[in-house]
N, C-alpha and C positions, 0 to 999 in steps of 0.2 A: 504493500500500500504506500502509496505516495505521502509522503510526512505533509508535504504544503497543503494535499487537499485533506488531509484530518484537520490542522490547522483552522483549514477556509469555513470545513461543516462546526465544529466546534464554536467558531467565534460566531458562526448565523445561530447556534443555540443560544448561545449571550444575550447576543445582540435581539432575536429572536423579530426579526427586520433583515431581509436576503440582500433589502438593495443598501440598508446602511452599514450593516457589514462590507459589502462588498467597495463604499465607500471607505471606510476605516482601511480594508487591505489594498485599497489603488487597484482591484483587478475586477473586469467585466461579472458577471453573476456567477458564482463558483459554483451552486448547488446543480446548477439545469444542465452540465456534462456528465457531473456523474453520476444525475440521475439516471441517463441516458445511458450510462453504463454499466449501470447495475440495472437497469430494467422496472425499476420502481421507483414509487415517491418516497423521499427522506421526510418532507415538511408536507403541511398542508397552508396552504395559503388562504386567511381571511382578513381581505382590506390590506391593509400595512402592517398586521401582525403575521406571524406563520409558530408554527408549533411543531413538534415532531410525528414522524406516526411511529408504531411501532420497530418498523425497518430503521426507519431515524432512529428511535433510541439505542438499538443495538449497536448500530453505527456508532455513533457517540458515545456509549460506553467504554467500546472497543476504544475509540479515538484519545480517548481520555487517559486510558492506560496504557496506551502505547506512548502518548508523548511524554506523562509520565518516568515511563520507562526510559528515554529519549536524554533528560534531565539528569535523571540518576547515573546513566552512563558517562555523560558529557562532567559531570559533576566530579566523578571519580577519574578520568581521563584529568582533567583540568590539574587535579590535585597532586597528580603522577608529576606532569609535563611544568609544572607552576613551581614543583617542591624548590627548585632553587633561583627561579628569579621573577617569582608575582609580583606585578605591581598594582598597586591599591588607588587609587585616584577616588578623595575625598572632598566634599564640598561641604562647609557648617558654617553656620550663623556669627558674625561677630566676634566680637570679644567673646562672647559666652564660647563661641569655637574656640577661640584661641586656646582657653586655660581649660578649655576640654582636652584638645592636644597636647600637652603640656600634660596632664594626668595618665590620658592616655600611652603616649611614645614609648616610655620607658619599658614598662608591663608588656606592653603588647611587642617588643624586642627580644624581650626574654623570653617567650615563648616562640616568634617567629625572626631570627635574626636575619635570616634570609630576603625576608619581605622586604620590598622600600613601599613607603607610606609618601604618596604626595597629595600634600593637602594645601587645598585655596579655601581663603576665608571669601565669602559671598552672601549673599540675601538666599532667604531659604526662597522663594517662589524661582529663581537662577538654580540653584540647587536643583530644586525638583524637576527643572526642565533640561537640566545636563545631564540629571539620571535618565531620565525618558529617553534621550537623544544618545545614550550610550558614551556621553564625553566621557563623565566621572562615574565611577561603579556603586559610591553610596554618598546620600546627602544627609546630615544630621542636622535637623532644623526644628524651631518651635513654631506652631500653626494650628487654627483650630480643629474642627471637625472634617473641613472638606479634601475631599481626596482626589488625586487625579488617575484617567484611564489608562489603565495597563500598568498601574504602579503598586506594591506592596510597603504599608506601613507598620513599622514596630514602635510601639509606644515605649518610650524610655524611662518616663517621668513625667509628674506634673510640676510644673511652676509655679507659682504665687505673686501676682504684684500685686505689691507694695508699697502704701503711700508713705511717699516722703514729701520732711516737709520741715525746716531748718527748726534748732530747739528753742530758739526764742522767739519765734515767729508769739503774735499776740493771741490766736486761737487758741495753743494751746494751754497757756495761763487759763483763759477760760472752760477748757475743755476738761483742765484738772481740778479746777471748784469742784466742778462735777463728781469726780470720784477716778480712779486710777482708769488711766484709759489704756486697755487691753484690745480693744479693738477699733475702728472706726467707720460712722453712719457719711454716709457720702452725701448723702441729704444737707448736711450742716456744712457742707463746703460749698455751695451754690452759687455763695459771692466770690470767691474765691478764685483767682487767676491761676490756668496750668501751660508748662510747656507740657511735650506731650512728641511721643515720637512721630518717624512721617506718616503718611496715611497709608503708606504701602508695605506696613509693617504687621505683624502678629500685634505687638505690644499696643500700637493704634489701635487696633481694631477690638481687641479685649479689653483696655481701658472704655472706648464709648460705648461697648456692651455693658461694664459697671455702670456708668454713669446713665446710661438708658435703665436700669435695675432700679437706679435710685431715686428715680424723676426727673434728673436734672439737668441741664444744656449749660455746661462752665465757660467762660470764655476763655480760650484759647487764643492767645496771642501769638505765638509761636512754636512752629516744628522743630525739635533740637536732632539730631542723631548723632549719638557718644553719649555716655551714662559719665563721661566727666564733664561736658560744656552743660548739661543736664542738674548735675549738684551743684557746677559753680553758680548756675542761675537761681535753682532754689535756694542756696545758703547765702548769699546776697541782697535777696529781695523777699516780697510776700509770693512769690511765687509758687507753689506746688506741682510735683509730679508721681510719675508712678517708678518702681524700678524693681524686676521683677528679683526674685529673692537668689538665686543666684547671682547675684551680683550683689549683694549685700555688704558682702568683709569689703570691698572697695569703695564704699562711700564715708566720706569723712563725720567725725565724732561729732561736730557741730552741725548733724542730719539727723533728726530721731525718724525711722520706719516704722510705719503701724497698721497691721494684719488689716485688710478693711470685713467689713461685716458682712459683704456676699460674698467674699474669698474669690474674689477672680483671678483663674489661671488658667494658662498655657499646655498646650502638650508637648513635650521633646520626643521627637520620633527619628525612626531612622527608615527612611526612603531606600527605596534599591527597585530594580526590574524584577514584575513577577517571572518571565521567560529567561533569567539569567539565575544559571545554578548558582547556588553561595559555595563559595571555597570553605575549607577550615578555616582561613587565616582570617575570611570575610566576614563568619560568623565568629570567630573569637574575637576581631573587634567590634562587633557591635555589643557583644556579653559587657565590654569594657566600657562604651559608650552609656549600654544602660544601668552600670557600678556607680559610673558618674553622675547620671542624673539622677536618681534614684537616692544619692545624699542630698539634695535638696527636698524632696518630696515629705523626707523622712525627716527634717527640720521643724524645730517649735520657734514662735516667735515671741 
């Protein structure tokens, strides 16, 4: 059996649409040759949708465990022919990459000294699209919930941001009459000016999700990017921001951080191709990747 046409039947069960599949794979209608060559219907066609018939599912089962199979070979081959000069090509987030790297390197030498690790720091949505495109083989990025096609995600951790907000700032005098403040109502910051990362960030986007939780529309004066031109502005001014809890040992003593009341977080995940086998090396770094983020998760405030 032809591997590309398992492939072709496989992704129209997906997809479970002949002609947008056959859009996704760039090739004319895959189903209607071999239908013709095996002599029966695989789908049934109603409207825009199609379904299997029973010949379909055998097909498809069969299809399923062969490329299966396909993987597990290519996987073990890889690991043979790799054992002495795999290269790894990594894309992560930021600073938060950086001193993930940095934790990472070591650990993961000791066990693979063979390997070379080449890694670009980048924006996780770059990230995710170098994976797709087969640039870099895995992306370690924070993002919410949404995922993209033909991509596999491994949750590494949750994040937390975290309001910062300088110690003398005048609110919180007032917020300690109150009584010891353990957490914070995002409601009572309304008047209160934020930077706030750019819009095309994780951190953006999980901040005006808090702030949409809480009622409120703050005004935003400015987009900062760096968690250092970020604290110089809050510890300067009335200014407030968010800064997610991995990054916390790096902001200066004259910042108090305070857990907010709907806990808004992050997820650290690790992107890769679902049709690309994992090596040993590829899955013992990501074991290490989720070591790392996994001590934030595990953090009290």
């Amino acid at each position: 059996m032809d591997l590309k046409k398992l492939e072709h039947i496989l992704r129209i069960a997906e997809e479970k649409n002949i002609s947008r599949a056959a859009e996704r794979l760039f090739i004319s209608q895959p189903a209607l040759n071999l239908e013709r060559e095996l002599g029966t219907k695989l789908f049934v066609r109603k409207g825009n949708e199609c379904s299997v018939t029973e010949a379909g599912r055998i097909y498809v089962e069969t299809a399923r465990k062969m490329m299966n199979m396909k993987k597990d070979c290519y996987a073990k081959i890889a690991e043979l022919s790799q054992l002495h000069n795999e290269e790894i090509a990594i894309g992560a987030s930021g600073l938060q990459g950086d001193y993930m790297m940095c934790y990472i390197f070591q650990k993961f030498h000791e066990y693979h000294p063979n390997v070379k690790l080449q890694f670009t720091s980048m924006k996780g949505l770059k990230a995710q699209e170098l994976v797709k495109n087969g640039t870099i083989d895995l992306g370690i990025v924070l993002m919410g919930d949404k995922q993209s096609y033909r991509m596999e995600y491994k949750l590494l951790g949750k994040v937390e941001l975290l309001l910062a907000i300088a110690k003398n700032h005048p609110l919180l005098e007032v917020l300690e009459e109150e009584g010891e403040i353990t957490e914070i109502d995002l409601a009572k910051l309304s008047e209160l000016p934020f930077v706030l990362a750019p819009k095309d960030s994780t951190e953006r986007s999980v901040a005006e999700m808090a702030f949409e939780d809480a009622g409120i529309d703050p005004y935003v004066p400015m987009d900062v990017e760096g968690i250092h031109y970020q604290m110089a502005l809050v510890e300067s001014s009335d200014y407030c921001s968010f800064i997610s809890s991995n990054n916390r040992a790096h902001v200066p003593d004259s910042i108090r951080l305070i857990p907010c009341k709907t806990q808004p977080k992050m997820n650290a995940v690790a992107v890769y191709r679902k049709d690309k086998p994992l090596t040993k090396a590829l899955v013992e770094l990501i074991s290490l990747a989720e070591e790392y983020w996994a001590s934030f998760s595990e953090e009290s405030f």
